[in-house]
C-alpha positions in Angstrom: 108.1 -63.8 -48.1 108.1 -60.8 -50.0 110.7 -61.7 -53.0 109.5 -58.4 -54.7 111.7 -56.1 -51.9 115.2 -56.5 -53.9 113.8 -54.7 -56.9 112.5 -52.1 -54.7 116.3 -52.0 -53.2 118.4 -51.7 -57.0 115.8 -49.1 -57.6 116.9 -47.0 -54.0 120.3 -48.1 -54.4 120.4 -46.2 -58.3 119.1 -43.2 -56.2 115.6 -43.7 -58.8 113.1 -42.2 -56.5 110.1 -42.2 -59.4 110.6 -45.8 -60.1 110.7 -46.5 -56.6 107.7 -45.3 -55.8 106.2 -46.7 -58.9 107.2 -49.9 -58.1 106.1 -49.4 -54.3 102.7 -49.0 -55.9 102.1 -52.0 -57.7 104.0 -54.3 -54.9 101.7 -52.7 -52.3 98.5 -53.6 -54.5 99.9 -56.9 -54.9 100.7 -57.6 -51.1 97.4 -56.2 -49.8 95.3 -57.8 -52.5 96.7 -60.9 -52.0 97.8 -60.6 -48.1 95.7 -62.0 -45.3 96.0 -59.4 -43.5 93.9 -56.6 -43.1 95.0 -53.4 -45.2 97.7 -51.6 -43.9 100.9 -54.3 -43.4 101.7 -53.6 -46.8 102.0 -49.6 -46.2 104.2 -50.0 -43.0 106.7 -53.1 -44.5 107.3 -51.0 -47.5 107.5 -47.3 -45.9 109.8 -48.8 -43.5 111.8 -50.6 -45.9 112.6 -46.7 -47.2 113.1 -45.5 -44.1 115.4 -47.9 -43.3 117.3 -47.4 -46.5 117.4 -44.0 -46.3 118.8 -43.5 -43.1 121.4 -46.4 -43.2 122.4 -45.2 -46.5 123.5 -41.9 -44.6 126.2 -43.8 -42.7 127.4 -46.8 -45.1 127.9 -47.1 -48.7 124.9 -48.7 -50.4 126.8 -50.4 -53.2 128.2 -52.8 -51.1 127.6 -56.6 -50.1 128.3 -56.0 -46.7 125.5 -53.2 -46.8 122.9 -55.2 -48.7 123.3 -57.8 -45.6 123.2 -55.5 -42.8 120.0 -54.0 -44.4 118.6 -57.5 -45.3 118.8 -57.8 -41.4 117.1 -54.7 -40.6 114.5 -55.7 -43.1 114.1 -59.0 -41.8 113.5 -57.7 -37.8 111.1 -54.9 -39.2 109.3 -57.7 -40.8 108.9 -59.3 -37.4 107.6 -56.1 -36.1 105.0 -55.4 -38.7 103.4 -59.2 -38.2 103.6 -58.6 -34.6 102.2 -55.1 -34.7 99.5 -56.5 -36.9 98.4 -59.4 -35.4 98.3 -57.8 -31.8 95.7 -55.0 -33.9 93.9 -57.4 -35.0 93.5 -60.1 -32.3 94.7 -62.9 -34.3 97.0 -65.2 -32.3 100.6 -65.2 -33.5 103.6 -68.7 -33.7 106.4 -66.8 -32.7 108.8 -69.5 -34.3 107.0 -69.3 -37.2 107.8 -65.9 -37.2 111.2 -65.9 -36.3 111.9 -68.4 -38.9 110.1 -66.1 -41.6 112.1 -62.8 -40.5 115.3 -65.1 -40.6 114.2 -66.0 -44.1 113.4 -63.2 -45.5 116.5 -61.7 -44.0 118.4 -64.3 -46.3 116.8 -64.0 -49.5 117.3 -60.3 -50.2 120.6 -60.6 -50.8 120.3 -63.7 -52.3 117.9 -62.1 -55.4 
């Protein structure tokens, strides 16, 4: 689970661009040092996690709870798709309810933090 992600989101959500991508820096060094999977997850979970800010902040309000959930959703299904993407890349076989129930997961705990 990636519990660093909700700083990342008060730092989007403050419109702080330069801390952002700060931040995004150090995560990503984090994650891929201490990820099993080869380089690259880090980079698309993260870049995707602004994209996904960015363009549902263009249609809702991001101060709001209601927001934070519908993007912890997002999150949590782009999460799913970066494992799958991943693992399919690299051959290594993949528990889908393991995965579910990590997406599902990490869906919860953003707006939880």
């Amino acid at each position: 689970m990636d519990a660093l992600a909700p700083g990342l989101l008060i730092a989007l959500q403050e419109g702080k661009n330069w801390t952002f991508a700060r931040l995004a820096v150090i995560f990503l060094l984090i994650q891929e040092g201490a990820g099993s999977m080869h380089f690259g997850a880090g980079i698309l979970w993260y870049a995707g996690f602004a994209v996904i800010f960015k363009c549902s902040a263009r249609l809702f309000v991001a101060d709001n709870l209601l927001f934070v959930a519908g993007l912890s959703a997002g999150l949590g299904a782009w999460r799913a798709a970066v494992q799958l993407f991943m693992c399919a890349v690299q051959d290594i076989p993949m528990d889908h309810g393991q995965l579910v129930q990590e997406s599902l997961l990490q869906a919860l705990l953003i707006p939880v933090i």
